[in-house]
mmCIF entry with sequence, helices, sheets and N, C-alpha, C, O atoms, coordinates in Angstrom:
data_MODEL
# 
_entry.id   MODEL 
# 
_entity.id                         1 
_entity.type                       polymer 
_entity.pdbx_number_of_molecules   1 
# 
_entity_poly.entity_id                      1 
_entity_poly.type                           'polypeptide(L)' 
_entity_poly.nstd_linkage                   no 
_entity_poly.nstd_monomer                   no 
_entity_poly.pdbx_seq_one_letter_code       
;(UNK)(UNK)(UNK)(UNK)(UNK)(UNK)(UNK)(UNK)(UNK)(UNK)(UNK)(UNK)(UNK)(UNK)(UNK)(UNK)
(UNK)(UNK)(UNK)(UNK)(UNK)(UNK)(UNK)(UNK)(UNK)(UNK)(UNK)(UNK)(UNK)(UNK)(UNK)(UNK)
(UNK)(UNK)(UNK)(UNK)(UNK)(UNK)(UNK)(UNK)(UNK)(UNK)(UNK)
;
_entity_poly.pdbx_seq_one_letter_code_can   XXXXXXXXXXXXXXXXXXXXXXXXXXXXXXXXXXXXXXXXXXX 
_entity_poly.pdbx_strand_id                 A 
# 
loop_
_entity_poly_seq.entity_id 
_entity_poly_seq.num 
_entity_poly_seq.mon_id 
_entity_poly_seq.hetero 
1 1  UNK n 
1 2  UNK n 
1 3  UNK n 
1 4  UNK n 
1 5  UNK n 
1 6  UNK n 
1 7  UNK n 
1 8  UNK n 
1 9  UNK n 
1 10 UNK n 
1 11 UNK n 
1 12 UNK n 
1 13 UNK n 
1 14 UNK n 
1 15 UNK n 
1 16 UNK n 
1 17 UNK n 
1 18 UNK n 
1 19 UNK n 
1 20 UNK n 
1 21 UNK n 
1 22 UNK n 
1 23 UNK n 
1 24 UNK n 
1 25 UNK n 
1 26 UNK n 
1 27 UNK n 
1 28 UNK n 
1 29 UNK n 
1 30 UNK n 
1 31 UNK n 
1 32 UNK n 
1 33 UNK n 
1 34 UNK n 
1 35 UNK n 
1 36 UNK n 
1 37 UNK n 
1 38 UNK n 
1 39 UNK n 
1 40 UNK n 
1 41 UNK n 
1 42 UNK n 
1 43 UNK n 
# 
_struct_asym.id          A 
_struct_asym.entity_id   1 
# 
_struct_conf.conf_type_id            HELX_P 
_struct_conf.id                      HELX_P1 
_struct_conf.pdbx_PDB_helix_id       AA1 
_struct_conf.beg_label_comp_id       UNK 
_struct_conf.beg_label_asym_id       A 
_struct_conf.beg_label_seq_id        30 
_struct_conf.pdbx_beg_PDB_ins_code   ? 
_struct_conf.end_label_comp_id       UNK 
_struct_conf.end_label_asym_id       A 
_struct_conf.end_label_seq_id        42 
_struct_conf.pdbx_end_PDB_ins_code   ? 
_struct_conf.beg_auth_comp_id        UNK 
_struct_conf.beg_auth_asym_id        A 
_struct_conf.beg_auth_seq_id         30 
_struct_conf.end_auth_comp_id        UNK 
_struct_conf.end_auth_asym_id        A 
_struct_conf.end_auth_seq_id         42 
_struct_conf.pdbx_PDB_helix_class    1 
_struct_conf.details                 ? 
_struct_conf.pdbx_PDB_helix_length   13 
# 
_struct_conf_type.id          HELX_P 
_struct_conf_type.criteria    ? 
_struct_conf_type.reference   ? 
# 
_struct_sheet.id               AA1 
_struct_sheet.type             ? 
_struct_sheet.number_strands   2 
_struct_sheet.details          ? 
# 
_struct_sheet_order.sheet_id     AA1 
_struct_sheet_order.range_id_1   1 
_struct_sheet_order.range_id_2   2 
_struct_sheet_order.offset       ? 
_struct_sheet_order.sense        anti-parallel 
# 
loop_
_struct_sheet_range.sheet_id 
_struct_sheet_range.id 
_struct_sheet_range.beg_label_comp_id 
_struct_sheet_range.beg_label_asym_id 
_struct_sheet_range.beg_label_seq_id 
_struct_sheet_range.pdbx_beg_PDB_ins_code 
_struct_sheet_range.end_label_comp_id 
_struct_sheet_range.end_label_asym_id 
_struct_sheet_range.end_label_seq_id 
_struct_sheet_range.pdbx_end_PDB_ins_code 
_struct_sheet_range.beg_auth_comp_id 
_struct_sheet_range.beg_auth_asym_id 
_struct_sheet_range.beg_auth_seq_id 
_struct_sheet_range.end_auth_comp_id 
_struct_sheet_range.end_auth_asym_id 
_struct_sheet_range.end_auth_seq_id 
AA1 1 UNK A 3  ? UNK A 7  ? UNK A 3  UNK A 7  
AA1 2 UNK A 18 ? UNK A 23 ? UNK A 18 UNK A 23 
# 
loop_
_atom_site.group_PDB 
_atom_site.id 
_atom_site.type_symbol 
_atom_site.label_atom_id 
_atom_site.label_alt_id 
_atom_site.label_comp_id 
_atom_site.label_asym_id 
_atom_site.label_entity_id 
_atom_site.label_seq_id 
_atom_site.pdbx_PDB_ins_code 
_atom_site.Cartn_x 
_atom_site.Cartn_y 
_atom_site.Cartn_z 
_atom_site.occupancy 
_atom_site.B_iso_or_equiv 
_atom_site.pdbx_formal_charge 
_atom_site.auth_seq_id 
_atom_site.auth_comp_id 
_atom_site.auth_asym_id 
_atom_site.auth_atom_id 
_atom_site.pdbx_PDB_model_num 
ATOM 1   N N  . UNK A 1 1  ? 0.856   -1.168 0.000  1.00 0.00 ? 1  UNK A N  1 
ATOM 2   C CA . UNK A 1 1  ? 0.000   0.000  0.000  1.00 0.00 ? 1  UNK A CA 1 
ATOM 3   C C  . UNK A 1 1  ? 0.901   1.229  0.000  1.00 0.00 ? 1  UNK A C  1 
ATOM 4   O O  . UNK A 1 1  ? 1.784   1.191  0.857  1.00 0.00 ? 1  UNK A O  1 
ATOM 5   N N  . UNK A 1 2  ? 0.869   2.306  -0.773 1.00 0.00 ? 2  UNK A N  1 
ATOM 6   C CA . UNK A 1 2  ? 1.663   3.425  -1.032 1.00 0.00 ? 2  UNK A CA 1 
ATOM 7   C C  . UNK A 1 2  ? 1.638   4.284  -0.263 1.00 0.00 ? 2  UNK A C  1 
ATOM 8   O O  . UNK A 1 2  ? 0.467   4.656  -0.337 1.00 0.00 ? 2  UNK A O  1 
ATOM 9   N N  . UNK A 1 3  ? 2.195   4.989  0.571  1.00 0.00 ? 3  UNK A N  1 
ATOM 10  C CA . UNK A 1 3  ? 2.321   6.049  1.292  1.00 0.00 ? 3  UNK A CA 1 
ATOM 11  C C  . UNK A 1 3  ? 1.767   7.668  -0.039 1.00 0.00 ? 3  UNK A C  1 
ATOM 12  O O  . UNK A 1 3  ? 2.493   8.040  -0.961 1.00 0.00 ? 3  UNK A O  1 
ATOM 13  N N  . UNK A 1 4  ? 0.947   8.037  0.161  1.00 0.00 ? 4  UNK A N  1 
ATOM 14  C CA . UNK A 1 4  ? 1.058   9.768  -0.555 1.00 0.00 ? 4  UNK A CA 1 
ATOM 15  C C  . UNK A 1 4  ? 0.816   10.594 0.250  1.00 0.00 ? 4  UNK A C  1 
ATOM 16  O O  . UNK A 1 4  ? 0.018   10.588 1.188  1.00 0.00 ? 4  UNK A O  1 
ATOM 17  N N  . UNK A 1 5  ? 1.536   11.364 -0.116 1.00 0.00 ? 5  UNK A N  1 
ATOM 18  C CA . UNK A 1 5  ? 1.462   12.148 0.627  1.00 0.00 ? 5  UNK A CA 1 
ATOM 19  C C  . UNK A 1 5  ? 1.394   13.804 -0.006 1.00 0.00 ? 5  UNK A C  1 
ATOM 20  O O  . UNK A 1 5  ? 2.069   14.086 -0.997 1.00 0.00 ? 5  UNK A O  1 
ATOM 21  N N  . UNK A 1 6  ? 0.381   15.003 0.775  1.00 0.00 ? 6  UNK A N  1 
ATOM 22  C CA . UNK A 1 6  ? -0.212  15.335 -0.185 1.00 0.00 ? 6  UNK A CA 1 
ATOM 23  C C  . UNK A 1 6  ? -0.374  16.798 0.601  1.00 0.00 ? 6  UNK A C  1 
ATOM 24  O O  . UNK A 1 6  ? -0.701  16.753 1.787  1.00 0.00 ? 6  UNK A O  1 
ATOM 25  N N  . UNK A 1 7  ? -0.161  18.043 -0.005 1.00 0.00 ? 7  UNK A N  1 
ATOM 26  C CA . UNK A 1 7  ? -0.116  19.160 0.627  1.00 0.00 ? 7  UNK A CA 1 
ATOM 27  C C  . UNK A 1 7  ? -1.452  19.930 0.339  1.00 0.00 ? 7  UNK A C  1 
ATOM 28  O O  . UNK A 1 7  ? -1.822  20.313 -0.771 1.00 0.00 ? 7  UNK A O  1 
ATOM 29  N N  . UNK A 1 8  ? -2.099  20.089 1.506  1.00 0.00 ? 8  UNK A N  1 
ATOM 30  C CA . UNK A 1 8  ? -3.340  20.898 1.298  1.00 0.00 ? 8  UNK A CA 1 
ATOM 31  C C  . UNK A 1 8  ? -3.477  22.369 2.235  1.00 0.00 ? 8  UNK A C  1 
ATOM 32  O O  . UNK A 1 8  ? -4.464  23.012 2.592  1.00 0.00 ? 8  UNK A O  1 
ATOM 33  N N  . UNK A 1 9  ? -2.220  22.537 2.413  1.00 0.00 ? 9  UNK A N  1 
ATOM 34  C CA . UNK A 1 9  ? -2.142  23.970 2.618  1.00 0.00 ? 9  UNK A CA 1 
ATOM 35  C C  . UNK A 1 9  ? -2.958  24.696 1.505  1.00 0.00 ? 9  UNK A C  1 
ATOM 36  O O  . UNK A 1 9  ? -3.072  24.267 0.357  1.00 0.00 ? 9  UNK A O  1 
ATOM 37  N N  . UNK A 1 10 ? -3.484  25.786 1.954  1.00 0.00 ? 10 UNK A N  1 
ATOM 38  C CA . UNK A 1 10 ? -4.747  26.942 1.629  1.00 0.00 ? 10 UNK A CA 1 
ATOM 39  C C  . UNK A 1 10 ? -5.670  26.715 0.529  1.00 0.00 ? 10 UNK A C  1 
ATOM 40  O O  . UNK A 1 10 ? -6.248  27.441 -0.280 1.00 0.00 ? 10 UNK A O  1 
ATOM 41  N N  . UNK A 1 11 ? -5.608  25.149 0.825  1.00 0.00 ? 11 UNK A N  1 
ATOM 42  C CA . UNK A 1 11 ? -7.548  24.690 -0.378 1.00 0.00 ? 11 UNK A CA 1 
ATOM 43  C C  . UNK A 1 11 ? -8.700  24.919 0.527  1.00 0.00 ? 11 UNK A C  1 
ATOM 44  O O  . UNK A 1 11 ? -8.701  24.905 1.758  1.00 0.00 ? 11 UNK A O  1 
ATOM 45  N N  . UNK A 1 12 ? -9.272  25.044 0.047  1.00 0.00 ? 12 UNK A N  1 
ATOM 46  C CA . UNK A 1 12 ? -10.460 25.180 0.417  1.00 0.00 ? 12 UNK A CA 1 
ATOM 47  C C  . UNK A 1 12 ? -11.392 23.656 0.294  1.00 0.00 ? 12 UNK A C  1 
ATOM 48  O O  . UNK A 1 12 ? -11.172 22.673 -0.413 1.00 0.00 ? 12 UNK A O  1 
ATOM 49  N N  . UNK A 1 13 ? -12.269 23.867 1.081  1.00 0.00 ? 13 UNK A N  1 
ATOM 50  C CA . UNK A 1 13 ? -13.145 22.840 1.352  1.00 0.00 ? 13 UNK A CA 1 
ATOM 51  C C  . UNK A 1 13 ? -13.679 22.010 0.348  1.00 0.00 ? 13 UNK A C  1 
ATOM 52  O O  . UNK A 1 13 ? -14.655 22.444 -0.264 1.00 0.00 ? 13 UNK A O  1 
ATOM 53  N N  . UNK A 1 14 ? -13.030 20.407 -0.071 1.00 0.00 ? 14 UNK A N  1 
ATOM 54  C CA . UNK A 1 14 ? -13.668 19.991 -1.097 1.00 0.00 ? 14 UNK A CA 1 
ATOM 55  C C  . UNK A 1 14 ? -12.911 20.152 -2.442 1.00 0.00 ? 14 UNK A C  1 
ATOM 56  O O  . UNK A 1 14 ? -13.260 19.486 -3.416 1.00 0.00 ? 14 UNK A O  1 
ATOM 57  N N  . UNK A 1 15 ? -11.652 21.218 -2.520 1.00 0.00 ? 15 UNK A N  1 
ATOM 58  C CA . UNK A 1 15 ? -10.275 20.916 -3.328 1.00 0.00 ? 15 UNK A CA 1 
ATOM 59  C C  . UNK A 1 15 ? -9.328  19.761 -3.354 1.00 0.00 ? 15 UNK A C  1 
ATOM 60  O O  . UNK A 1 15 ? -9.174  19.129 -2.309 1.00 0.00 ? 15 UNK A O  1 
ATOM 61  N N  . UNK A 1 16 ? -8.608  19.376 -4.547 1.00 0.00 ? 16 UNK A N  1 
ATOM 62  C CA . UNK A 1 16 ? -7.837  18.582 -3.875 1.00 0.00 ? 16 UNK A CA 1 
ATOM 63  C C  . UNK A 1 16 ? -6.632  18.765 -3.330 1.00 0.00 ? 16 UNK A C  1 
ATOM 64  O O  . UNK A 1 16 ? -6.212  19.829 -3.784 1.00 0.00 ? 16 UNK A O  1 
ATOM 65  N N  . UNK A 1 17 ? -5.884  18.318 -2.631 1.00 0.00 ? 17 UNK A N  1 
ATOM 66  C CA . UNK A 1 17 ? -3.992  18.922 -2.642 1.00 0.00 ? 17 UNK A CA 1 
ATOM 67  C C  . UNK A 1 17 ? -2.849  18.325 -3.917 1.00 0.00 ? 17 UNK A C  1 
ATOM 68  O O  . UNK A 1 17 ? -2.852  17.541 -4.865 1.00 0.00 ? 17 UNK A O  1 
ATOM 69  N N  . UNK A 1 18 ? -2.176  19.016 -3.407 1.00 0.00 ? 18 UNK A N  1 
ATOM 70  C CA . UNK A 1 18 ? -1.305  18.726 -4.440 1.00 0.00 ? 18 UNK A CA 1 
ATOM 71  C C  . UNK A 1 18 ? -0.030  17.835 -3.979 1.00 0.00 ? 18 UNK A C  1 
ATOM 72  O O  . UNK A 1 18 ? 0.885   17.982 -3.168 1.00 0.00 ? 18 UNK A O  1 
ATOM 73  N N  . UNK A 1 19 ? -0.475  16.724 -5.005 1.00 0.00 ? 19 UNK A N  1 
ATOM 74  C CA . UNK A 1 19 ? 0.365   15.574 -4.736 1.00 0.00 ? 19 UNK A CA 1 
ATOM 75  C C  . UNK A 1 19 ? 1.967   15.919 -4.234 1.00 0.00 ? 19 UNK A C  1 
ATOM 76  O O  . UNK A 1 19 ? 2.486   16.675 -5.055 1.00 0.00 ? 19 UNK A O  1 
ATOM 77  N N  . UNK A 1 20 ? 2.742   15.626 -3.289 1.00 0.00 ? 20 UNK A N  1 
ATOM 78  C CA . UNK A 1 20 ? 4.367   15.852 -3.407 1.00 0.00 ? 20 UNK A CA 1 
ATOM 79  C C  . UNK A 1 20 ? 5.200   14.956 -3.570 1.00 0.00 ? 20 UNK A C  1 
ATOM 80  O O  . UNK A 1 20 ? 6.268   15.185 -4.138 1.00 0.00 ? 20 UNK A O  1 
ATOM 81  N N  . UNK A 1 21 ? 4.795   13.485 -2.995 1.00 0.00 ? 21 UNK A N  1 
ATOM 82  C CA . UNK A 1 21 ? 5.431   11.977 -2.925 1.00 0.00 ? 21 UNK A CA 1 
ATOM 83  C C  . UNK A 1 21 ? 4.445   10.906 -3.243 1.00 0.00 ? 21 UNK A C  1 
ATOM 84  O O  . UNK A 1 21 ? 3.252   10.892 -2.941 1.00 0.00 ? 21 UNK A O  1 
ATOM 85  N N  . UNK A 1 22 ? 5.015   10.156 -3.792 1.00 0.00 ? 22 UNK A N  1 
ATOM 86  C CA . UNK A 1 22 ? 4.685   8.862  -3.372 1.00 0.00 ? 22 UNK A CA 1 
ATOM 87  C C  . UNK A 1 22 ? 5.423   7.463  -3.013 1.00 0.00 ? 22 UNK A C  1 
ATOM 88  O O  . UNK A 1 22 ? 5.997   6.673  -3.762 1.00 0.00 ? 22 UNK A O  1 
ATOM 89  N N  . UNK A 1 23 ? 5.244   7.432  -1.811 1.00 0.00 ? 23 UNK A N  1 
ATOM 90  C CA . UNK A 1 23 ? 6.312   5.724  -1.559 1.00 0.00 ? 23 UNK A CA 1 
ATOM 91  C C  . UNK A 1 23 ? 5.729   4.875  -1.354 1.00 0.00 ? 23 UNK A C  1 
ATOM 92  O O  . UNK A 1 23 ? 4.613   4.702  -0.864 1.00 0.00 ? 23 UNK A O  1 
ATOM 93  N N  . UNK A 1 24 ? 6.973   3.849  -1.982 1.00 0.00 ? 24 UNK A N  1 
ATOM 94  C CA . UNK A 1 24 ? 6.218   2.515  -1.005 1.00 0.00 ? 24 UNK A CA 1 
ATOM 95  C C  . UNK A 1 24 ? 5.381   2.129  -2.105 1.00 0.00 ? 24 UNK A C  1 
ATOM 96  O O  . UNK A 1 24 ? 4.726   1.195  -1.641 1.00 0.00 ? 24 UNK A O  1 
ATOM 97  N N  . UNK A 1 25 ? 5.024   2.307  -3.292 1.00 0.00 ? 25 UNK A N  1 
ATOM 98  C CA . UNK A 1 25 ? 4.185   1.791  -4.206 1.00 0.00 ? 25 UNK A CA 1 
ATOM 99  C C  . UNK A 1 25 ? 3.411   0.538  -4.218 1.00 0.00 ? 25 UNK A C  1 
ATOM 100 O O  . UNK A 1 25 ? 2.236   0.241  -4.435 1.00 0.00 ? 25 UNK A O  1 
ATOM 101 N N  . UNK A 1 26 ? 4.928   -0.342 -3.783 1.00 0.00 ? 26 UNK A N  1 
ATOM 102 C CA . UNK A 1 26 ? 4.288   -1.630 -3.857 1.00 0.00 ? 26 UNK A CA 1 
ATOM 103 C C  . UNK A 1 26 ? 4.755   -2.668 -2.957 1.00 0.00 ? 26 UNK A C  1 
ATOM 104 O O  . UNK A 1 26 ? 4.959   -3.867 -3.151 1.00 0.00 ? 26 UNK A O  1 
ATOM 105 N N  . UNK A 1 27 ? 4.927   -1.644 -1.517 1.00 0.00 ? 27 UNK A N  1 
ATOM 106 C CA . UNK A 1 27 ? 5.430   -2.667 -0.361 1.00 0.00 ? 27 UNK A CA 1 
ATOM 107 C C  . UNK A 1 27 ? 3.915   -2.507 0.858  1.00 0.00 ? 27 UNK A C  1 
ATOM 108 O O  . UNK A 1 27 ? 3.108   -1.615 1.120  1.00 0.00 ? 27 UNK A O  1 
ATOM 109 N N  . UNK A 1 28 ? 4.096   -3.548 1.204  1.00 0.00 ? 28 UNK A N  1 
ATOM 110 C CA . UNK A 1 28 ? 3.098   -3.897 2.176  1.00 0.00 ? 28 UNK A CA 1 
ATOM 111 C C  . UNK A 1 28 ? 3.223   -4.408 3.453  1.00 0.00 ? 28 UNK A C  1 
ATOM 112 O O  . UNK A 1 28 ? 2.349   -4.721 4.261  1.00 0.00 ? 28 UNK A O  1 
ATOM 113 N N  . UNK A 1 29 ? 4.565   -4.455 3.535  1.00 0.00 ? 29 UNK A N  1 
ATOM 114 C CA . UNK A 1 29 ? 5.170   -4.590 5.167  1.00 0.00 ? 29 UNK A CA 1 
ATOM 115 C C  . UNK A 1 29 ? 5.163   -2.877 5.951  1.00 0.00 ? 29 UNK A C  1 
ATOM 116 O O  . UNK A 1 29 ? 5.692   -1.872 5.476  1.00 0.00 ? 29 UNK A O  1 
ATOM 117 N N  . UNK A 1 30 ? 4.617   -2.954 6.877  1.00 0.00 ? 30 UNK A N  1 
ATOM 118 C CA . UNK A 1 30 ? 4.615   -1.808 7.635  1.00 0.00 ? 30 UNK A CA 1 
ATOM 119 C C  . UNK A 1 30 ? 5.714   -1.541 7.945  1.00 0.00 ? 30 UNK A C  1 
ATOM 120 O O  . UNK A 1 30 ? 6.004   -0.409 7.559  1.00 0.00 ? 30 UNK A O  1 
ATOM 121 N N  . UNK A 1 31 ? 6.758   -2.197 8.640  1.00 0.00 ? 31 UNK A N  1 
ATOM 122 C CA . UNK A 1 31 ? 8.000   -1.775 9.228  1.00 0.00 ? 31 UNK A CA 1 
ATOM 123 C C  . UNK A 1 31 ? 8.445   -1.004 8.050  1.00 0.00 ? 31 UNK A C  1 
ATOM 124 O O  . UNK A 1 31 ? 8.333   0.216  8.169  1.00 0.00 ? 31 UNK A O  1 
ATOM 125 N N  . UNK A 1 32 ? 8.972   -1.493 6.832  1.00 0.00 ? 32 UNK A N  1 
ATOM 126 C CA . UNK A 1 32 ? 9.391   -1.134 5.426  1.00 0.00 ? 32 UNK A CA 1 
ATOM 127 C C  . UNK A 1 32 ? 8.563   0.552  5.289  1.00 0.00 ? 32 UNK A C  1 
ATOM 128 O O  . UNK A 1 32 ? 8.937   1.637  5.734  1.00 0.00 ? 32 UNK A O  1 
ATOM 129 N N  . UNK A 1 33 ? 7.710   0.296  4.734  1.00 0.00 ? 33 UNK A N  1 
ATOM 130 C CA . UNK A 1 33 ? 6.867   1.731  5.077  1.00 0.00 ? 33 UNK A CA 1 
ATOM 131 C C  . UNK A 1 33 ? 7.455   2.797  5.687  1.00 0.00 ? 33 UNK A C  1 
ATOM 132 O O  . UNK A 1 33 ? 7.793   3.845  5.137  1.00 0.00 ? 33 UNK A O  1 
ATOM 133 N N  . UNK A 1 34 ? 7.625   2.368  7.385  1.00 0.00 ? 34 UNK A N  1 
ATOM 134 C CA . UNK A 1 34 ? 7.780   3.319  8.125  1.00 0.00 ? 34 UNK A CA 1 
ATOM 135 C C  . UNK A 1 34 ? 8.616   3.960  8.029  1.00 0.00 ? 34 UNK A C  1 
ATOM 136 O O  . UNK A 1 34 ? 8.594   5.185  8.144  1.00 0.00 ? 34 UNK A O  1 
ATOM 137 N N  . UNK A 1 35 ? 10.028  2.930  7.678  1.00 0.00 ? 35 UNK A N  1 
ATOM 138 C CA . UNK A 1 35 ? 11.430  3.276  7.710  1.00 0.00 ? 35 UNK A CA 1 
ATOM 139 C C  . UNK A 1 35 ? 11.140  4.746  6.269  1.00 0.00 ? 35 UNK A C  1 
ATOM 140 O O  . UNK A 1 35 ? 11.286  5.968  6.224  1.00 0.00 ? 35 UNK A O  1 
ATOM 141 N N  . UNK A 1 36 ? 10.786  3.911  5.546  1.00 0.00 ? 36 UNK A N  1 
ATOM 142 C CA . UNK A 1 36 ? 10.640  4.836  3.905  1.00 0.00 ? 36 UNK A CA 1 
ATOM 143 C C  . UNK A 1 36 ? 10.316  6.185  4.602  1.00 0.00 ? 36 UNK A C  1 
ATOM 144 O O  . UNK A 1 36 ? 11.210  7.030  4.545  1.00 0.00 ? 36 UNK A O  1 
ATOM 145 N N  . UNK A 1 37 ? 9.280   6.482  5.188  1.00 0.00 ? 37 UNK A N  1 
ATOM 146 C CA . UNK A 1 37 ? 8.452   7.906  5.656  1.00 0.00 ? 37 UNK A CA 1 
ATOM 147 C C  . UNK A 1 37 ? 9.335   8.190  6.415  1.00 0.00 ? 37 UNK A C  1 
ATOM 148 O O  . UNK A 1 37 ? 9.896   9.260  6.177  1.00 0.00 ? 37 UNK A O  1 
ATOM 149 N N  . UNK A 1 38 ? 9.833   7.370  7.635  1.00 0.00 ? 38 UNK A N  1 
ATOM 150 C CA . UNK A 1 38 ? 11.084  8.378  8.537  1.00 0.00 ? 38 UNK A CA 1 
ATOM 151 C C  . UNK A 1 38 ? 12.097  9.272  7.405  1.00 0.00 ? 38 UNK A C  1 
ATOM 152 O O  . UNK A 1 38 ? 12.432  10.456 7.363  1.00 0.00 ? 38 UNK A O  1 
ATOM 153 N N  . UNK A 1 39 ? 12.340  8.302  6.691  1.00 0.00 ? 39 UNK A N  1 
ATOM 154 C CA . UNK A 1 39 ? 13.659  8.625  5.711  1.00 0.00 ? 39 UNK A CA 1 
ATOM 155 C C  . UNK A 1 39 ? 13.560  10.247 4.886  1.00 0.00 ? 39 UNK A C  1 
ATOM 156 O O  . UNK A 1 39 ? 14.336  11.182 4.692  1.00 0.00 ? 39 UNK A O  1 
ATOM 157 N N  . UNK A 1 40 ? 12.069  9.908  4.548  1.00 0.00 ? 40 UNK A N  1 
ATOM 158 C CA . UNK A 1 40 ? 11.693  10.904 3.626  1.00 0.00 ? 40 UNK A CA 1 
ATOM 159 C C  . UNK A 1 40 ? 11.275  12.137 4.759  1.00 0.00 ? 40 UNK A C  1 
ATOM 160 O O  . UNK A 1 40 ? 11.680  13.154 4.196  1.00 0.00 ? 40 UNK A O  1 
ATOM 161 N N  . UNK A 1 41 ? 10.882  12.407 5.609  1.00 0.00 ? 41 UNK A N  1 
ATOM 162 C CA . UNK A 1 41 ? 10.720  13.213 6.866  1.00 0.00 ? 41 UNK A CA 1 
ATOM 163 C C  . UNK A 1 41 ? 12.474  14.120 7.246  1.00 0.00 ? 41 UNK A C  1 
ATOM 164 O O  . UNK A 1 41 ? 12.532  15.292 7.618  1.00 0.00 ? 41 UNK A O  1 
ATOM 165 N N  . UNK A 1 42 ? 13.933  13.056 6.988  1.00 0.00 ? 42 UNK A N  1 
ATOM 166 C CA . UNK A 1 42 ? 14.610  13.292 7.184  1.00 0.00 ? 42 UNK A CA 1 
ATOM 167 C C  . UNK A 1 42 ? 15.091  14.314 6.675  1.00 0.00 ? 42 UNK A C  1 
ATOM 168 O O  . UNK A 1 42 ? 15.604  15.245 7.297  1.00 0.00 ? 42 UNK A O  1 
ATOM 169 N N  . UNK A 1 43 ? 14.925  14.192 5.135  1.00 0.00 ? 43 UNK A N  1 
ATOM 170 C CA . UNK A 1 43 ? 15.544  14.594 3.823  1.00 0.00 ? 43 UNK A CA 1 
ATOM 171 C C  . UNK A 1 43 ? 15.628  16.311 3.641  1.00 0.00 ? 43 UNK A C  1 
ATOM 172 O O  . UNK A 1 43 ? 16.111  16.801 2.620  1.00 0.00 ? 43 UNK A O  1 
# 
């Protein structure tokens, strides 16, 4: 399951955000995941 992650700073109600990442496309171990999002949090 993919991590996205997605900026909705100043939309309004019912906009969408604007995509910035996506990880993890096609991993489905959580630990794996997590590490990915710490990583990318780091950067």
């Amino acid at each position: 399951m993919p991590i996205n992650i997605i900026n909705y700073t100043n939309c309004k109600e019912g906009e969408k955000g604007e995509a910035l990442e996506h990880l993890c496309d096609d991993e489905w171990e959580m630990p794996t995941q997590i590490t990915a999002l710490e990583n990318w949090l780091f950067v």
